[in-house]
C-alpha positions in Angstrom: 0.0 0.0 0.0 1.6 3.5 -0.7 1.6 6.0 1.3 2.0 9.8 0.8 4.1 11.7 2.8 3.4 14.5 4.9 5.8 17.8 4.7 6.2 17.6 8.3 7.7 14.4 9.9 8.0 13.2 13.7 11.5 11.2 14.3 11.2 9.7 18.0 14.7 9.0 18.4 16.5 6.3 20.5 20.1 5.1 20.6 22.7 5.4 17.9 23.8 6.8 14.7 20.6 5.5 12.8 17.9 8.4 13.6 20.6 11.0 13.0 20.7 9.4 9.2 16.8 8.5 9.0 16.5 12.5 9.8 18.9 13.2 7.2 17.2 11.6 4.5 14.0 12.9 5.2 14.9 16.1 5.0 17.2 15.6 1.5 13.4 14.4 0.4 11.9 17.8 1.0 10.1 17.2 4.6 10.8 19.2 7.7 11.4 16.6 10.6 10.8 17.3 14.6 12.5 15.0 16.9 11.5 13.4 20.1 14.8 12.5 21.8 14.4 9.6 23.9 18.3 9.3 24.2 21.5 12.0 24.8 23.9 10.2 22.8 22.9 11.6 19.3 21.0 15.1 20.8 23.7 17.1 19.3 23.5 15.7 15.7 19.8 15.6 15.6 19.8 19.3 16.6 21.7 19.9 12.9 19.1 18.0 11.0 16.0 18.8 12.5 14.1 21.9 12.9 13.4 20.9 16.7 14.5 18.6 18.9 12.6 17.8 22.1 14.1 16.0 25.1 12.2 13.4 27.3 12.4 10.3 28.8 10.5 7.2 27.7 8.2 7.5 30.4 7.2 10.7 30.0 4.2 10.0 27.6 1.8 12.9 28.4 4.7 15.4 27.5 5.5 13.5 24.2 1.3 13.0 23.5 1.1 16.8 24.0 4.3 17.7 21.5 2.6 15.6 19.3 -0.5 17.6 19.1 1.1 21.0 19.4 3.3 20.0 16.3 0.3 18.8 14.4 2.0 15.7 13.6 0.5 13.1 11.5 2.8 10.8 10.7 6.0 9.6 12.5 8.8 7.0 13.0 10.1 5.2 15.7 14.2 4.6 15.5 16.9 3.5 16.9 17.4 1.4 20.5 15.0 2.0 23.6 16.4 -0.5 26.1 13.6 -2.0 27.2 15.8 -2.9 30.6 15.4 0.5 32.0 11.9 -0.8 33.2 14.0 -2.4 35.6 15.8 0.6 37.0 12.9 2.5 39.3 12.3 4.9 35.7 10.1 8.3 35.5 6.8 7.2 34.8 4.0 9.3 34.2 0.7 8.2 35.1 0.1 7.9 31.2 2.9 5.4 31.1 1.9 3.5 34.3 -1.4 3.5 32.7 -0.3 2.0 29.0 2.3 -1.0 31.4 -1.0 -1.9 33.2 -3.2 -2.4 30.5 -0.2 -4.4 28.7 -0.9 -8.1 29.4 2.8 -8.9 28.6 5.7 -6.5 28.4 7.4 -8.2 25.5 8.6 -5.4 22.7 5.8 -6.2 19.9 3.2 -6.2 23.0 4.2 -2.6 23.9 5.0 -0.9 20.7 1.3 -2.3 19.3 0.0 -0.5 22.3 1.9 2.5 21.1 0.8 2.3 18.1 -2.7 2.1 19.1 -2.7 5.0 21.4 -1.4 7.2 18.0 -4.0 5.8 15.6 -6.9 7.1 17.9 -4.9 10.9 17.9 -4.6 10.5 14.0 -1.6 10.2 14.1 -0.2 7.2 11.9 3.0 5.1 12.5 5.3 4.6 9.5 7.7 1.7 8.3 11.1 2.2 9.4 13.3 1.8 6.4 10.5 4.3 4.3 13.8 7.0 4.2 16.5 4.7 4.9 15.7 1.4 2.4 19.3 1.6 0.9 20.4 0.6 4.4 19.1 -3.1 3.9 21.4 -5.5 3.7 22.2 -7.3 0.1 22.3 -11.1 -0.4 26.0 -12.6 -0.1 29.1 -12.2 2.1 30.0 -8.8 1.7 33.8 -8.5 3.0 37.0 -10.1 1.4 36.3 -13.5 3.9 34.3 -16.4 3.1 32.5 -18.6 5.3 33.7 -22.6 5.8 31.6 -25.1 5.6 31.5 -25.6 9.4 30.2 -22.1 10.0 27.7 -22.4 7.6 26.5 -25.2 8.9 26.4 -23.0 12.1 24.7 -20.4 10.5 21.9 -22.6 9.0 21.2 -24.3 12.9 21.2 -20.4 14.0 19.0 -19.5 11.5 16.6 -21.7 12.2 16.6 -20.9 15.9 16.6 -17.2 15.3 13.3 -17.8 13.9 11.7 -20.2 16.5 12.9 -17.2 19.3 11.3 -14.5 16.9 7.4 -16.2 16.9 8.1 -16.1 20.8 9.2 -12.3 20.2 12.1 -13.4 22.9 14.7 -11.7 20.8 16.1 -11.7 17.2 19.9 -13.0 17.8 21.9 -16.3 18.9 25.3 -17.3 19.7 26.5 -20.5 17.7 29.5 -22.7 18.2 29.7 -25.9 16.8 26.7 -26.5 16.4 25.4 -26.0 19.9 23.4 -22.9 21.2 25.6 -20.8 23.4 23.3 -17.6 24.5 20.1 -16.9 22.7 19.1 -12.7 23.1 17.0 -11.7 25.9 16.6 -8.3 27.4 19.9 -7.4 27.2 20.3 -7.0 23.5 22.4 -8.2 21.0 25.8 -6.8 22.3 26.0 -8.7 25.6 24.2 -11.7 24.0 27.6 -11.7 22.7 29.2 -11.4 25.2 27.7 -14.0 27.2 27.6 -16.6 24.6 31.5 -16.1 23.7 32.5 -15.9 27.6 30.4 -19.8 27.6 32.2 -20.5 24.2 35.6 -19.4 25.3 35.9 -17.1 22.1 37.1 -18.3 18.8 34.7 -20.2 16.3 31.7 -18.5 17.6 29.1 -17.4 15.3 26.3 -14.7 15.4 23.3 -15.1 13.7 20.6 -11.9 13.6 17.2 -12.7 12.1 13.8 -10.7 11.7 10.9 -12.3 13.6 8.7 -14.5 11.1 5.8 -12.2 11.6 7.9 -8.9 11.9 6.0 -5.5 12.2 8.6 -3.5 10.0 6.8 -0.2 12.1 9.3 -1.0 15.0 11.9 -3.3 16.0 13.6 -3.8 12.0 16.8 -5.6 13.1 19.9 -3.4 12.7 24.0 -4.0 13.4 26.3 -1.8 13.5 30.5 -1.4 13.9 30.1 -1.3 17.7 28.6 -4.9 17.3 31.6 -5.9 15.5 33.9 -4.1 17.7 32.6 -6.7 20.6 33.0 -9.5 18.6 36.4 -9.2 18.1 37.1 -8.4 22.2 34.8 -11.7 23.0 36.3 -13.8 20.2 33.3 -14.3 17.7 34.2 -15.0 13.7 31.3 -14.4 12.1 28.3 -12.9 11.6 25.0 -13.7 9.7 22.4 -11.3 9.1 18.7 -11.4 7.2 19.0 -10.4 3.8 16.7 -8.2 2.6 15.3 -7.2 6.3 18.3 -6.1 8.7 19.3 -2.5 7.8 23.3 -2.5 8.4 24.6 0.9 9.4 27.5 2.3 7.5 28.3 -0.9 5.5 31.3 0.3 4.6 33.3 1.2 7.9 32.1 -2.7 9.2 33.6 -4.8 6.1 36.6 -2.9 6.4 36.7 -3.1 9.7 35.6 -6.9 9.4 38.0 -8.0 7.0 41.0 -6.2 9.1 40.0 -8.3 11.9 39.3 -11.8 10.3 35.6 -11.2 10.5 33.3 -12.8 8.3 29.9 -10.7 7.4 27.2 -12.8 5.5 23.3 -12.4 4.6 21.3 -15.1 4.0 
């Protein structure tokens, strides 16, 4: 279904480089783009993109709800990380917040984003697909650096792939740690950096492979799998070799910078 875009966009912004270049390519194709900032690590370059940039915490729903109607918005995007962990740490919650957690039978991501979304749809606002400014971020079929798999770590890969999957129709998490055939760490709360970690502390490092998958019934409005070069960067302190993505549905940030950075470091980067 295609969908015509408003002038005005609404970035709500959580960890990393990625809404910093969602932002920029909205605005290269003509719209004007307010941020939410959910996060301080990319404030600073969001503030050179965007024509505003407000600053709240993920609790702070009214405040964001009320934005959102001042800035007649009608369409927006959710991207980049919003550690679902800090649930955990005694967080600001409004009562709007404490409101949407209760009604929330489970508080799995898919269970609280569709709530989310919800909430917008009855303020007219509607929720776009991620990649709808960034689809050139996908990542291609093939291995994409200078190092080919073996036959062992494709074998690995294929077991991983599988169980990626069966984890994703749980909505558990959307990334496994693989060594010799044998499950090592499978992603929980955490996220996929200290899924890493774990599995390649159990694995003793070296031969460990990483496999990232979409979920079979993925809702490309939030949660579009994503690695960057910090994710390489702790595969090669943990020991990890390789690291298999979705084609077609993981957006890789900065291609570039990771198979350089792979293939200096006797990483192997694959989609399948």
């Amino acid at each position: 279904m295609s969908i015509t875009l408003e002038k005005k966009q609404c970035l709500i912004a959580g960890d990393g480089e990625l809404p910093v270049l969602m932002a920029e390519a909205a605005v290269k194709n003509g719209c004007e783009v307010v941020a939410i900032s959910l996060s301080s690590d990319n404030r600073r370059e969001l503030s050179k993109v965007c024509s505003k940039v407000y600053n709240y915490g993920p609790g702070e729903i009214l405040k964001i709800k009320k934005v959102l109607v001042e800035e007649d918005i009608k369409q927006l995007t959710f991207i980049g990380k919003v550690h679902k962990g800090m649930l955990l740490r005694r967080p600001k919650l409004d009562s709007e917040a404490i409101k949407l957690l209760k009604e929330t039978t489970r508080l799995n991501d898919d269970a609280i984003m569709l709530t989310l979304v919800d909430q917008l749809e009855q303020m007219g606002i509607t929720v776009l697909d991620q990649t709808i400014f960034i689809k050139n971020l996908m990542v291609p079929h093939g291995v994409l650096g200078a190092l080919k798999p073996t036959a062992e770590q494709i074998e690995d890969v294929d077991y991983g792939f599988w169980l990626a999957k069966e984890m994703g129709k749980l909505d558990v998490g959307q990334s496994v740690v693989i060594k010799n055939k044998m499950i090592m760490a499978v992603e929980a709360i955490e996220g996929t950096d200290k899924c890493i970690e774990r599995g390649c502390k159990i694995a003793h490092g070296k031969g460990v492979t990483i496999v990232k998958v979409a979920k079979p019934t993925q809702d490309t409005r939030f949660d579009i799998p994503t690695v960057g070069l910090q994710t390489l960067k702790i595969m090669k302190k943990y020991g990890a070799n390789l690291i298999a993505l979705e084609a077609g549905e993981t957006i890789i940030v900065d291609q570039k910078k990771m198979v350089e950075f792979a293939d200096k470091n006797n990483i192997v980067i694959m989609a399948v």
